[in-house]
FIMIFI-803588 format. One record per residue: x, z, y of N, C-alpha, C, O, CB in turn; residue number from 1. Coordinates in nm, 3 decimals. Glycine has a CB too. Example, Ala and Ser with C-alpha at 12.3 -4.5 7.8 and 13.67 -1.06 7.14 Angstrom:
n_xx n_zz n_yy ca_xx ca_zz ca_yy c_xx c_zz c_yy o_xx o_zz o_yy cb_xx cb_zz cb_yy n
1.319 0.780 -0.569 1.230 0.780 -0.450 1.320 0.780 -0.330 1.424 0.846 -0.332 1.131 0.905 -0.447 1
1.285 0.708 -0.225 1.367 0.714 -0.106 1.290 0.787 0.003 1.341 0.804 0.114 1.408 0.572 -0.060 2
This chain:
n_xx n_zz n_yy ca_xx ca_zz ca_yy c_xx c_zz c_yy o_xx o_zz o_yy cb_xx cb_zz cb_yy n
-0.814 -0.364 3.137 -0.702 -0.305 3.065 -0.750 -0.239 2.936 -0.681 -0.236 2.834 -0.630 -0.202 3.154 1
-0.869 -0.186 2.943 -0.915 -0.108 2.852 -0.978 -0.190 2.710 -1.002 -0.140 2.600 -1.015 -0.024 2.928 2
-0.998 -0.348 2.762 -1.067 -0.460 2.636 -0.902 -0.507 2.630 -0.893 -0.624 2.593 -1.227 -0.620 2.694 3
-0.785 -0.449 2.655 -0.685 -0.528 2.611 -0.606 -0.450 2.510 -0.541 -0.486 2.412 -0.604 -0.576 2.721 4
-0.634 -0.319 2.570 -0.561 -0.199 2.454 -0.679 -0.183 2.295 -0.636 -0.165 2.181 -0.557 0.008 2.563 5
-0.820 -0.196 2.332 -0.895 -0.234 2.226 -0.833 -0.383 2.127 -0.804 -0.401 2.009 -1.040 -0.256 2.297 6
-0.834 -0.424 2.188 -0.842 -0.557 2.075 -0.643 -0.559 2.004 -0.599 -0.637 1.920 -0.898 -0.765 2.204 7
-0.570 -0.450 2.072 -0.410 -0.398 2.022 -0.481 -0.355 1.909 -0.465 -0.412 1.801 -0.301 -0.266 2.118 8
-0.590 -0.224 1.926 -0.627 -0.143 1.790 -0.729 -0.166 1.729 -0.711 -0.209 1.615 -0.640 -0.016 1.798 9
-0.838 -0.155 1.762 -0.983 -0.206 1.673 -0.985 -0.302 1.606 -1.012 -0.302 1.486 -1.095 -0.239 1.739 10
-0.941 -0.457 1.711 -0.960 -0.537 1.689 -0.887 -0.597 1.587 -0.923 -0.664 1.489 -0.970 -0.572 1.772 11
-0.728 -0.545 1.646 -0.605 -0.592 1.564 -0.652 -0.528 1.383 -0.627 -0.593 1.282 -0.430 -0.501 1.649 12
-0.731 -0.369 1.383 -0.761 -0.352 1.240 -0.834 -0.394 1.127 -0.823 -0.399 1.004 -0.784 -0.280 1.234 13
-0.965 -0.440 1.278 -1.032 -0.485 1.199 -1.026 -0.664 1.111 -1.080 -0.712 1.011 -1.132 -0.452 1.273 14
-0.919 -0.720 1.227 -0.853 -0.841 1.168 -0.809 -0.839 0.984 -0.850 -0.896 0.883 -0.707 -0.856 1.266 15
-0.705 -0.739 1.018 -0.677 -0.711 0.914 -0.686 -0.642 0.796 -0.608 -0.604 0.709 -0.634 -0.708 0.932 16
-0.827 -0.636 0.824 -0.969 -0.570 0.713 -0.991 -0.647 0.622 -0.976 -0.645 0.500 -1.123 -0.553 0.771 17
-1.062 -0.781 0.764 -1.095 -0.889 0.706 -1.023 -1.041 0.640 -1.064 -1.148 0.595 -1.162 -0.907 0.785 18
-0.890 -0.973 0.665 -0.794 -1.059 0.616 -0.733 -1.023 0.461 -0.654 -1.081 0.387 -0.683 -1.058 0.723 19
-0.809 -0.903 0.451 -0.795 -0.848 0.244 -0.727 -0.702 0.234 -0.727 -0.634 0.131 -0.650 -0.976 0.121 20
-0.657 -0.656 0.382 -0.574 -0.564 0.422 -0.682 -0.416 0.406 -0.796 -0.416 0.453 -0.512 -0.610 0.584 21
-0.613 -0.278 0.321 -0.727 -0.177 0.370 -0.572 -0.060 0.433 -0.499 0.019 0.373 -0.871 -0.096 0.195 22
-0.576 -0.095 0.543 -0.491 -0.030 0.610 -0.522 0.166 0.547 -0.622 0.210 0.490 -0.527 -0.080 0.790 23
-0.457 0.203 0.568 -0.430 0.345 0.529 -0.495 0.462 0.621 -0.457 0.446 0.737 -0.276 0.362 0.530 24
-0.588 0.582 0.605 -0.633 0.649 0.721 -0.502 0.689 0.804 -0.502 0.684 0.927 -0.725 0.777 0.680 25
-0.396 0.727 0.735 -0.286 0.731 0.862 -0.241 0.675 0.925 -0.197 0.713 1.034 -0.206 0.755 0.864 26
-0.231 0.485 0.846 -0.170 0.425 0.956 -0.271 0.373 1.050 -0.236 0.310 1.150 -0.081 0.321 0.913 27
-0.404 0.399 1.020 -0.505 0.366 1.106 -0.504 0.469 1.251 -0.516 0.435 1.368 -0.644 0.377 1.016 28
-0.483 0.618 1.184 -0.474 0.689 1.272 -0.316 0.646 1.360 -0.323 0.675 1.480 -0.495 0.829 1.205 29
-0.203 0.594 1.323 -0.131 0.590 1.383 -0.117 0.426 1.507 -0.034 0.372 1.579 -0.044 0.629 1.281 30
-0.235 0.412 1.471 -0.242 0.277 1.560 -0.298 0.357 1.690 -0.267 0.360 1.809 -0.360 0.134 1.492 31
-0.376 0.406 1.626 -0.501 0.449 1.751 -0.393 0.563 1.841 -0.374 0.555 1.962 -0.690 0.556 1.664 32
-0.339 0.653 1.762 -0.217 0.711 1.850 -0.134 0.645 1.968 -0.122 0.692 2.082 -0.119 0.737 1.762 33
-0.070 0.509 1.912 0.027 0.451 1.932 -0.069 0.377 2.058 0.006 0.354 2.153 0.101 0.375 1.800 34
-0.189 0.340 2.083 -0.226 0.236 2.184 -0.306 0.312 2.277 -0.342 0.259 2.382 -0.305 0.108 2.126 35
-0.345 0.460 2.240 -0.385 0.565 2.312 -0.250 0.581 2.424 -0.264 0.529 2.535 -0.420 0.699 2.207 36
-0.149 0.638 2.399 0.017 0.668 2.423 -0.022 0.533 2.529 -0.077 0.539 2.638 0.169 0.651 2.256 37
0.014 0.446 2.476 0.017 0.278 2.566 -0.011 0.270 2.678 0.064 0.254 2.775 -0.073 0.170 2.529 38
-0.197 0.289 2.670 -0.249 0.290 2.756 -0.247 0.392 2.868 -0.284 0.367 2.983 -0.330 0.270 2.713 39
-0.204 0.504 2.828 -0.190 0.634 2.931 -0.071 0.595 3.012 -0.061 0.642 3.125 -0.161 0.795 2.854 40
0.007 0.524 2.973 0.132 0.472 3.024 0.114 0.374 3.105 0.189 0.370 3.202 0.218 0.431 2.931 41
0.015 0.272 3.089 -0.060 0.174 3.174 -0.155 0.213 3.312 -0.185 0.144 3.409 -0.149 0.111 3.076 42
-0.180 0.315 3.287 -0.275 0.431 3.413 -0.443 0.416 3.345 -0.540 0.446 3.416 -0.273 0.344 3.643 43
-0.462 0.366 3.197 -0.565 0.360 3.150 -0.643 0.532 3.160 -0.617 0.618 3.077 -0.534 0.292 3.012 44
-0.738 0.554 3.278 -0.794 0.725 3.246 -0.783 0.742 3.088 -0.821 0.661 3.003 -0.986 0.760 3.297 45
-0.721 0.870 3.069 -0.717 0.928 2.885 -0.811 0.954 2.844 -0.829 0.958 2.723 -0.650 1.047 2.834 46
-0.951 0.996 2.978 -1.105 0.956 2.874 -1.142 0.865 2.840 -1.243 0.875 2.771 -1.220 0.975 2.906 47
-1.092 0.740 2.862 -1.163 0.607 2.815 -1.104 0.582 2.670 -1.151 0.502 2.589 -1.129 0.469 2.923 48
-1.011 0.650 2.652 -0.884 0.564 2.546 -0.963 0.615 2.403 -0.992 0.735 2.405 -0.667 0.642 2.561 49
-0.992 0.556 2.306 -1.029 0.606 2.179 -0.948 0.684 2.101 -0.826 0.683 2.115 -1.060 0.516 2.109 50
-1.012 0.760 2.010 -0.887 0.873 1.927 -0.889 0.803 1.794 -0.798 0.813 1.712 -0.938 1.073 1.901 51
-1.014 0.719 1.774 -1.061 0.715 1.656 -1.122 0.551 1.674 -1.108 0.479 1.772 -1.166 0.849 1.623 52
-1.207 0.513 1.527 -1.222 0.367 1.518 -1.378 0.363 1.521 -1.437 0.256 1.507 -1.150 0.294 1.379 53
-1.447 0.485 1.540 -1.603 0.506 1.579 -1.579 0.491 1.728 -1.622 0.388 1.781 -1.684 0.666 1.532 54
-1.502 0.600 1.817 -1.515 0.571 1.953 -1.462 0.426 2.028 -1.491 0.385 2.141 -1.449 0.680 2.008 55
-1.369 0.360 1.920 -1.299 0.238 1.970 -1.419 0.148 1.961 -1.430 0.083 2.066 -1.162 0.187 1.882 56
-1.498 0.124 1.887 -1.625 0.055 1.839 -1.703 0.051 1.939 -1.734 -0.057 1.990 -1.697 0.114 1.728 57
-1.760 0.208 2.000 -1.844 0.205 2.056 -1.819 0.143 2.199 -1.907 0.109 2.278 -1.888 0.315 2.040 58
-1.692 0.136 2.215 -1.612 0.098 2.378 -1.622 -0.038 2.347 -1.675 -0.107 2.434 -1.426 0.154 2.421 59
-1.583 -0.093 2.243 -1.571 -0.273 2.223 -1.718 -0.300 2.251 -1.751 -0.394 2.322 -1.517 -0.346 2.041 60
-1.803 -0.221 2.198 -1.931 -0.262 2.214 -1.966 -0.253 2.364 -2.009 -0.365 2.394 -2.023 -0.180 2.127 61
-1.967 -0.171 2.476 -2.016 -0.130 2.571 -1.940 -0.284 2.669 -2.003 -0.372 2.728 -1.976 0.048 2.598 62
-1.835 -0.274 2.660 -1.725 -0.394 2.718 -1.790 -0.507 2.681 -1.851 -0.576 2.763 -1.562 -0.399 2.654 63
-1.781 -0.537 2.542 -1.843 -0.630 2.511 -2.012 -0.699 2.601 -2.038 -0.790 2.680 -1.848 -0.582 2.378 64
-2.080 -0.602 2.539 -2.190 -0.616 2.607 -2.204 -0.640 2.773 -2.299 -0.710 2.808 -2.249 -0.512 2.569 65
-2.156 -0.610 2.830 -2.153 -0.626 2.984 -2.027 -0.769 3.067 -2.006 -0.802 3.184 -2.099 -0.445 3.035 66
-1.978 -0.813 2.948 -1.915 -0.904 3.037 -1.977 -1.072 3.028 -2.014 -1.111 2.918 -1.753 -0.894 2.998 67
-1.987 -1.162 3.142 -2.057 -1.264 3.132 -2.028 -1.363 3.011 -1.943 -1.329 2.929 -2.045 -1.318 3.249 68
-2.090 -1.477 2.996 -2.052 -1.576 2.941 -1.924 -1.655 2.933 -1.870 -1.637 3.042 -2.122 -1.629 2.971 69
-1.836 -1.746 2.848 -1.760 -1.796 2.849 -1.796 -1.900 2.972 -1.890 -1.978 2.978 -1.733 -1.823 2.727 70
-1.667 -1.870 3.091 -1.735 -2.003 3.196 -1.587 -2.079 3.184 -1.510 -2.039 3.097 -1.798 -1.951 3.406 71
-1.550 -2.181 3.264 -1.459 -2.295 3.312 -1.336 -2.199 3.266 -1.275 -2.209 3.159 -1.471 -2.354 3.496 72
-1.314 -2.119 3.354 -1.201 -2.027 3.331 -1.136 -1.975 3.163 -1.023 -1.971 3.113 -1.254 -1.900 3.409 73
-1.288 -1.936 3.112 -1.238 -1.926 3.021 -1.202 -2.022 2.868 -1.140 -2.006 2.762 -1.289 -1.844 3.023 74
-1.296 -2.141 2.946 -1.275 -2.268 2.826 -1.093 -2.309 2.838 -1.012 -2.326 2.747 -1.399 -2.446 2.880 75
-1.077 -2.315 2.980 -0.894 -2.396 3.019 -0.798 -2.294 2.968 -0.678 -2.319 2.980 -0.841 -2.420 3.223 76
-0.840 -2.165 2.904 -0.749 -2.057 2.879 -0.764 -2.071 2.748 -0.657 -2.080 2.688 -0.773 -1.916 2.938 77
-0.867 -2.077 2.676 -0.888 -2.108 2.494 -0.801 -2.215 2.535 -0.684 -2.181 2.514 -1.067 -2.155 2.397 78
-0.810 -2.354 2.595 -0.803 -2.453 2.526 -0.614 -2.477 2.543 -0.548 -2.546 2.465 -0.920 -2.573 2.587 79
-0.555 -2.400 2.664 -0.443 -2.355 2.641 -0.393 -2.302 2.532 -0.319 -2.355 2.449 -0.428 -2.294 2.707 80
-0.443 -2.173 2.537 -0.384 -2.076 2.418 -0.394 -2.209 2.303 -0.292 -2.234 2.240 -0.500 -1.903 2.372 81
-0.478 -2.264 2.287 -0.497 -2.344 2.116 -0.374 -2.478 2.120 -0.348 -2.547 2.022 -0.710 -2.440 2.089 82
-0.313 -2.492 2.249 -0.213 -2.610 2.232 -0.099 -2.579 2.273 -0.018 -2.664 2.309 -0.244 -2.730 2.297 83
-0.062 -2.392 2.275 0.082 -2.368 2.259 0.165 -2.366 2.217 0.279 -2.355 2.263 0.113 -2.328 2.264 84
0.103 -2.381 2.046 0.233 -2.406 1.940 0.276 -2.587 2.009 0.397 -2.609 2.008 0.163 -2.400 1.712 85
0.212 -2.674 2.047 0.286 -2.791 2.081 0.408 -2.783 2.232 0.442 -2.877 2.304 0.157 -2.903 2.105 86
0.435 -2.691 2.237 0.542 -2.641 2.334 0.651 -2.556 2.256 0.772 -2.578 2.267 0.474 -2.548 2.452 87
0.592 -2.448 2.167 0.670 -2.318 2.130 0.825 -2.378 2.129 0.832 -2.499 2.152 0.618 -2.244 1.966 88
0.941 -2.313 2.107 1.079 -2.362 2.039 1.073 -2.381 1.911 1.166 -2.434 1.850 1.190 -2.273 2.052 89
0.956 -2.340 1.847 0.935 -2.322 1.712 0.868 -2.311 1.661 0.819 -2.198 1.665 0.964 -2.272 1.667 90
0.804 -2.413 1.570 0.872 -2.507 1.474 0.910 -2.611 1.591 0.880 -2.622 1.710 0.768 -2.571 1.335 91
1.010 -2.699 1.478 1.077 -2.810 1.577 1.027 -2.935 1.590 1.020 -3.007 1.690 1.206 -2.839 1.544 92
0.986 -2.957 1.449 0.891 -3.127 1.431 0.770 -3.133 1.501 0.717 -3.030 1.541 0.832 -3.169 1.266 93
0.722 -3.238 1.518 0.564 -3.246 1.615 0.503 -3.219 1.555 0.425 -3.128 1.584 0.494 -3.355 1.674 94
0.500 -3.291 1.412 0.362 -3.271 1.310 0.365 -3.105 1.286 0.256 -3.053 1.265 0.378 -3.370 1.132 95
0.467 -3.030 1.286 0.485 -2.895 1.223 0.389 -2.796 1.294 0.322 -2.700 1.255 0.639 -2.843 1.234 96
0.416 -2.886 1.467 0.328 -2.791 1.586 0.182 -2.864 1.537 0.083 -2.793 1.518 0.381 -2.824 1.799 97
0.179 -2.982 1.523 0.033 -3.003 1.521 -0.060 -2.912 1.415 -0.173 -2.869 1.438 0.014 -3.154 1.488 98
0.024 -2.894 1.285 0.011 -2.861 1.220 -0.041 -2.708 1.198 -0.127 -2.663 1.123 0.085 -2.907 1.192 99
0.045 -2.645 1.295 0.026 -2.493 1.381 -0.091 -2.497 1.471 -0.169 -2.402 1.479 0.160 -2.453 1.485 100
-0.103 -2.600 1.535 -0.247 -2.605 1.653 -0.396 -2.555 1.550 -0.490 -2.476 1.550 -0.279 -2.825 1.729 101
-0.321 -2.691 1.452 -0.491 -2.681 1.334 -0.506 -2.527 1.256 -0.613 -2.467 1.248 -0.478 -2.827 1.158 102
-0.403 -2.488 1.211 -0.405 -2.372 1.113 -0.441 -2.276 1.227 -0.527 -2.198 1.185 -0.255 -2.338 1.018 103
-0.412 -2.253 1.340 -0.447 -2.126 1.456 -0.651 -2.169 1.490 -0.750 -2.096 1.487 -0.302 -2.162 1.663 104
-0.633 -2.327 1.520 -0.771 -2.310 1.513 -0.900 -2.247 1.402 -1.013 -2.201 1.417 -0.788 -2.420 1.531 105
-0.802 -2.277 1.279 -0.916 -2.260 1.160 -0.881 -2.087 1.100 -0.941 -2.040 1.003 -0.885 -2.409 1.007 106
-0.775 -2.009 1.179 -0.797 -1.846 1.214 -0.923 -1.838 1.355 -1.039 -1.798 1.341 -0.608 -1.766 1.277 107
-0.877 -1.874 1.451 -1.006 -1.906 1.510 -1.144 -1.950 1.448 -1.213 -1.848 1.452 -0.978 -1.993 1.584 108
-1.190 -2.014 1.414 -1.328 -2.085 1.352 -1.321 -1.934 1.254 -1.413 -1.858 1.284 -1.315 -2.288 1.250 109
-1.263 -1.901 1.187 -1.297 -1.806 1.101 -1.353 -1.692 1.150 -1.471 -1.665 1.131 -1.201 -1.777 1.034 110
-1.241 -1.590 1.242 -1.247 -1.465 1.315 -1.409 -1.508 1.388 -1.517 -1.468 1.344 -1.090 -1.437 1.437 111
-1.391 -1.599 1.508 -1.478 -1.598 1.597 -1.659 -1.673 1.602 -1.757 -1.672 1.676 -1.390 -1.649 1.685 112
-1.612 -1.736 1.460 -1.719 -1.818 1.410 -1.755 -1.951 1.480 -1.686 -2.005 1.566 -1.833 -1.737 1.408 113
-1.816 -1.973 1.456 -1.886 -2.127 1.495 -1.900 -2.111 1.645 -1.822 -2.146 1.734 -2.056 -2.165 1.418 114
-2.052 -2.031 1.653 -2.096 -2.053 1.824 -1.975 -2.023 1.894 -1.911 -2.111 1.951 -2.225 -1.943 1.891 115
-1.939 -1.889 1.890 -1.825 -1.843 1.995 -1.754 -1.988 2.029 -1.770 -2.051 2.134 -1.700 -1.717 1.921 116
-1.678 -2.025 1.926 -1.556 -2.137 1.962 -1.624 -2.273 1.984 -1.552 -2.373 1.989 -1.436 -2.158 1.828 117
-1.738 -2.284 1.997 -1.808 -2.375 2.022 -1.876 -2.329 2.212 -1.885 -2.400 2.313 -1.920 -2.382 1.878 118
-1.895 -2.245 2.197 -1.921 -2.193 2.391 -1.773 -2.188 2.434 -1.789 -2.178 2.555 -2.009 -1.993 2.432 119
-1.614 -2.188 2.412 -1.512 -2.153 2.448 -1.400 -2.357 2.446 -1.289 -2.390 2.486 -1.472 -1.998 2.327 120
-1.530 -2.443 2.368 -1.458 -2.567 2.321 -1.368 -2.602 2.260 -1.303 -2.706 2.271 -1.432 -2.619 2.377 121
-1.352 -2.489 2.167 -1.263 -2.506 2.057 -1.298 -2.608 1.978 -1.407 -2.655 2.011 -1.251 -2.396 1.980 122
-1.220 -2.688 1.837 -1.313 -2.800 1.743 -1.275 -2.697 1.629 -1.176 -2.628 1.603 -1.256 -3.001 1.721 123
-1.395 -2.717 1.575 -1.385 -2.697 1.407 -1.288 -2.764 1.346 -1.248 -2.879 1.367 -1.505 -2.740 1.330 124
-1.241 -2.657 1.240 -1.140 -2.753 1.165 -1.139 -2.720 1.015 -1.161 -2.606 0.975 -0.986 -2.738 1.223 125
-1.113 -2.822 0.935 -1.075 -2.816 0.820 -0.996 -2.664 0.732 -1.017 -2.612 0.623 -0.998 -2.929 0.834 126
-0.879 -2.626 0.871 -0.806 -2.510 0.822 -0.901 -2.405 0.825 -0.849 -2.293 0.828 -0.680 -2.475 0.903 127
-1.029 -2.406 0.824 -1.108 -2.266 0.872 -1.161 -2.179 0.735 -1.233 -2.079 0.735 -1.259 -2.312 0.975 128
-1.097 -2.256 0.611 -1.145 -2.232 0.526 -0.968 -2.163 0.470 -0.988 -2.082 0.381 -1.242 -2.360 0.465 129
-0.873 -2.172 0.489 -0.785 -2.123 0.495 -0.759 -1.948 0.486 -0.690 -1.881 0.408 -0.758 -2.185 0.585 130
-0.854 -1.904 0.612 -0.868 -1.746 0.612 -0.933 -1.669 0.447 -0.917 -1.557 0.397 -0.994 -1.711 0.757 131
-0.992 -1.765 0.411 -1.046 -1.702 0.296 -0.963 -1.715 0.180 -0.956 -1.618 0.105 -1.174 -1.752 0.267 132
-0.880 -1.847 0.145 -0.776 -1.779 0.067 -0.699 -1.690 0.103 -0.658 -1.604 0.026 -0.702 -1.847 0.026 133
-0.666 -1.697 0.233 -0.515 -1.617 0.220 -0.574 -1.457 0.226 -0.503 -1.359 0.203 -0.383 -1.659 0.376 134
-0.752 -1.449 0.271 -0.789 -1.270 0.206 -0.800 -1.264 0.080 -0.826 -1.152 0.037 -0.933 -1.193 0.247 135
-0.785 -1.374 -0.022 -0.798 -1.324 -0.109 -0.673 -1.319 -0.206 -0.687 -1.279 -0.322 -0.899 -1.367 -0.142 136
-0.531 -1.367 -0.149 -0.365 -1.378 -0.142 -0.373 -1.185 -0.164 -0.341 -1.104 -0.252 -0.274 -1.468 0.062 137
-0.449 -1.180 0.006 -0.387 -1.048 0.016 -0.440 -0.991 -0.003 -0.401 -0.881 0.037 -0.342 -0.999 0.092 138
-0.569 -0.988 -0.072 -0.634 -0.825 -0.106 -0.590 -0.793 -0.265 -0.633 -0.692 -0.319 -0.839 -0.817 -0.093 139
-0.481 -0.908 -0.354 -0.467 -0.917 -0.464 -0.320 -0.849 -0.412 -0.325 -0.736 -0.461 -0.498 -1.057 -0.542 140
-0.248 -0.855 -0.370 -0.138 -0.850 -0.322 -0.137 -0.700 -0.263 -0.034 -0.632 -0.258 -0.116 -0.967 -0.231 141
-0.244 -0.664 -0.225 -0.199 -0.556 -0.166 -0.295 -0.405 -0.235 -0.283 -0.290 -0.192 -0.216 -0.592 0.004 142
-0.364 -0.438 -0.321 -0.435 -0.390 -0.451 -0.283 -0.325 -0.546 -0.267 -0.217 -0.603 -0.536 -0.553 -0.542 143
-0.196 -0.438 -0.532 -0.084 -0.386 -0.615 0.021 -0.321 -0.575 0.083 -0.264 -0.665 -0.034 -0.469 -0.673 144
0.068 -0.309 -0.450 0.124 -0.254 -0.368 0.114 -0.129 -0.373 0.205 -0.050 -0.397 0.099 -0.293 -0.276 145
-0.034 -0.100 -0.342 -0.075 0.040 -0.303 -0.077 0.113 -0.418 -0.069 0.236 -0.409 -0.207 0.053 -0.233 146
-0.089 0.056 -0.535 -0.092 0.139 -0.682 0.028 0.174 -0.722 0.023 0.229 -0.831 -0.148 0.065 -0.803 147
0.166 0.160 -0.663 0.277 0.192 -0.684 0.383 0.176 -0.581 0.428 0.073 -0.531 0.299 0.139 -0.782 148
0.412 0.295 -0.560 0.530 0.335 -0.468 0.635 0.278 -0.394 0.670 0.260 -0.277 0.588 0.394 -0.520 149
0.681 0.252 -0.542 0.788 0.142 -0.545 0.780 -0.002 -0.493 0.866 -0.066 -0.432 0.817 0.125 -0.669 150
0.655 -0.041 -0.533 0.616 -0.177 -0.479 0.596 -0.154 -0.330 0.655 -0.227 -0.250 0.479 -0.239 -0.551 151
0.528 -0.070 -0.295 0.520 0.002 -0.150 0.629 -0.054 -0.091 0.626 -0.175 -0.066 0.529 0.169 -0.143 152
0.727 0.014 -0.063 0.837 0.066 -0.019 0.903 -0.108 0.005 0.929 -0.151 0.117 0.916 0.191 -0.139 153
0.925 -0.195 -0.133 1.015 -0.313 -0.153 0.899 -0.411 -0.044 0.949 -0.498 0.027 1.044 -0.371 -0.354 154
0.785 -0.393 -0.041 0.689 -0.490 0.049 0.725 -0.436 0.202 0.731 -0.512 0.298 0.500 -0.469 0.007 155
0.739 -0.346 0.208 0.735 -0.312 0.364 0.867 -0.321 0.400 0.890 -0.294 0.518 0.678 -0.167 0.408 156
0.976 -0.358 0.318 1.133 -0.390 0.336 1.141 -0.557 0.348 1.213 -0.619 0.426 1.232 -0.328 0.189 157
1.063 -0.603 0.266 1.068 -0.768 0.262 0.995 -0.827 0.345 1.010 -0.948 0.360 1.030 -0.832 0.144 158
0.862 -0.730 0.446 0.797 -0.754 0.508 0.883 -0.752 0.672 0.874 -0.835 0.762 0.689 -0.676 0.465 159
0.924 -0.689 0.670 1.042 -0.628 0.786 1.114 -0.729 0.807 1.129 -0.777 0.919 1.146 -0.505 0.744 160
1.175 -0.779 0.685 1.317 -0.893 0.681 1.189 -0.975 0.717 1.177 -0.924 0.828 1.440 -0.940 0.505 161
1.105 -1.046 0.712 1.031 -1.166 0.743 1.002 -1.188 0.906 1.025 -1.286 0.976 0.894 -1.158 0.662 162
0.938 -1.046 0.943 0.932 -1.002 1.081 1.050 -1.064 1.171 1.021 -1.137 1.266 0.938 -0.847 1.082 163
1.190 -1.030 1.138 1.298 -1.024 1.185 1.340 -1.186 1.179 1.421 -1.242 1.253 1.381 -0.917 1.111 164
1.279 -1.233 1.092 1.356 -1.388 1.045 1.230 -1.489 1.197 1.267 -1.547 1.299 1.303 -1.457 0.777 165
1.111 -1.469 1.151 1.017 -1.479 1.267 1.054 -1.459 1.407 1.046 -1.555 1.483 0.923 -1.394 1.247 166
1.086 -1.364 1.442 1.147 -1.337 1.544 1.207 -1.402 1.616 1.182 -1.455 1.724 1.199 -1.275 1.531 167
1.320 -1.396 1.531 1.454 -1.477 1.568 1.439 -1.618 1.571 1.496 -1.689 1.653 1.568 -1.453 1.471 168
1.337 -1.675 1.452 1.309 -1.868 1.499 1.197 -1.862 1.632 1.206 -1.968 1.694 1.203 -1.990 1.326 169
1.140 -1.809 1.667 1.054 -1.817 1.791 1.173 -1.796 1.947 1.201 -1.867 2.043 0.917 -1.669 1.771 170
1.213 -1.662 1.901 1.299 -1.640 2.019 1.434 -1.695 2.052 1.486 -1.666 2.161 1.317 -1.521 2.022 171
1.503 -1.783 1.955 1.643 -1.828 1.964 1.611 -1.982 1.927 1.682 -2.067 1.980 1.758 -1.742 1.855 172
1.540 -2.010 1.864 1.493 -2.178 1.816 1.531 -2.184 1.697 1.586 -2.089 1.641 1.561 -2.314 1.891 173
1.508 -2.298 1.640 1.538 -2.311 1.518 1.642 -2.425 1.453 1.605 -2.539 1.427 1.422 -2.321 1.472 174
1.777 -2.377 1.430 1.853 -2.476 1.446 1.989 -2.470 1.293 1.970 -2.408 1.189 1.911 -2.453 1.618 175
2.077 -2.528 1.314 2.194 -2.500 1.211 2.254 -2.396 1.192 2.303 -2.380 1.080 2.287 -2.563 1.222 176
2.272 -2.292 1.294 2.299 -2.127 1.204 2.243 -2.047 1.263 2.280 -1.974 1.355 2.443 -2.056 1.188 177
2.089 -2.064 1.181 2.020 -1.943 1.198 2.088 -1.882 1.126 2.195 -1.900 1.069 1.887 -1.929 1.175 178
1.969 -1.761 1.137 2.061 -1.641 1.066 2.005 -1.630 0.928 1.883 -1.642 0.926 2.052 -1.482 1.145 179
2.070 -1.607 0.797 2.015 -1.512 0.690 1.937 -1.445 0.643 1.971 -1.332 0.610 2.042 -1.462 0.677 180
1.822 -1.482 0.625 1.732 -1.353 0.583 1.695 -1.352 0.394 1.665 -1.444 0.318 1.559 -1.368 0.688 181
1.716 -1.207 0.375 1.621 -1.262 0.241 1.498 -1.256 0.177 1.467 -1.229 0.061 1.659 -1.235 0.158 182
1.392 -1.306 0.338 1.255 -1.350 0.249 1.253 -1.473 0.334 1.166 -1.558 0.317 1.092 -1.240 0.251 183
């Protein structure tokens, strides 16, 4: 429980470190709040839970370090997780899911690198080179954001409407009246 509420906060930040993102000390602090809260709610002991992204570290590390190798179990669970967009409700075309299989693998190949997804039987892919434009989409993107208020404010409103539009094609399908959004 405790490598599942980690990888909600550490992991989830440090994703989006390395994705061009420099999250904010508050909203950093408000992650670690928010999955602390979580986990106490889960029966996670409140000494294990991190306050901070030094003690979350040192727990990913300790977890980390002590659990075995990728075995059988965990290759049929990668190799699941990597062929769920060819089920999802959404997208609707085949190629769109295939298309989703490759782009999730080459966030994979990126995040986890070579060996990992190579002990787990993932394939390398072409899209793995993908993660590096889109950090560098968003560290341009969000360089400008943060230098003005205003831009602030209209990104985390258009970001919201996107959330919501997402949402709704995953959870309802994707069909002739969706709904409206304007991003």
């Amino acid at each position: 429980m405790l490598a599942t509420n980690l990888g909600f906060s550490i992991v989830f930040l440090e994703g989006l470190k390395s994705l061009g993102f420099n999250p904010t000390e508050q909203e950093i602090e408000g992650v670690f709040h928010l999955w602390k809260y979580i986990g106490f709610l889960l029966g996670i002991p409140h000494d294990y839970l991190p306050e901070n992204e030094i003690q979350a570290i040192s727990e990913l590390y300790q977890w980390t370090m002590t659990q075995a190798p990728a075995d059988e179990d965990t290759k049929a669970l990668a190799l699941a997780l990597m062929n769920e967009p060819l089920t999802a409700s959404y997208p609707k075309g085949q190629w769109h899911k295939k298309l989703q299989v490759k782009i999730h693998l080459g966030y994979n190949n990126y995040f986890m690198k070579k060996r990992a997804c190579d002990l787990m039987g993932l394939p390398m892919t072409y899209f793995r080179y993908l993660p590096y434009l889109t950090r560098s989409i968003n560290a341009f993107w969000e360089n400008r954001v943060l230098r003005h208020p205003d831009h602030y404010s209209k990104a985390v409103s258009q970001g919201r409407k996107r959330q919501e539009k997402i949402k709704y094609l995953f959870l309802k399908g994707h069909g002739k009246h969706h709904l409206k959004y304007g991003g």
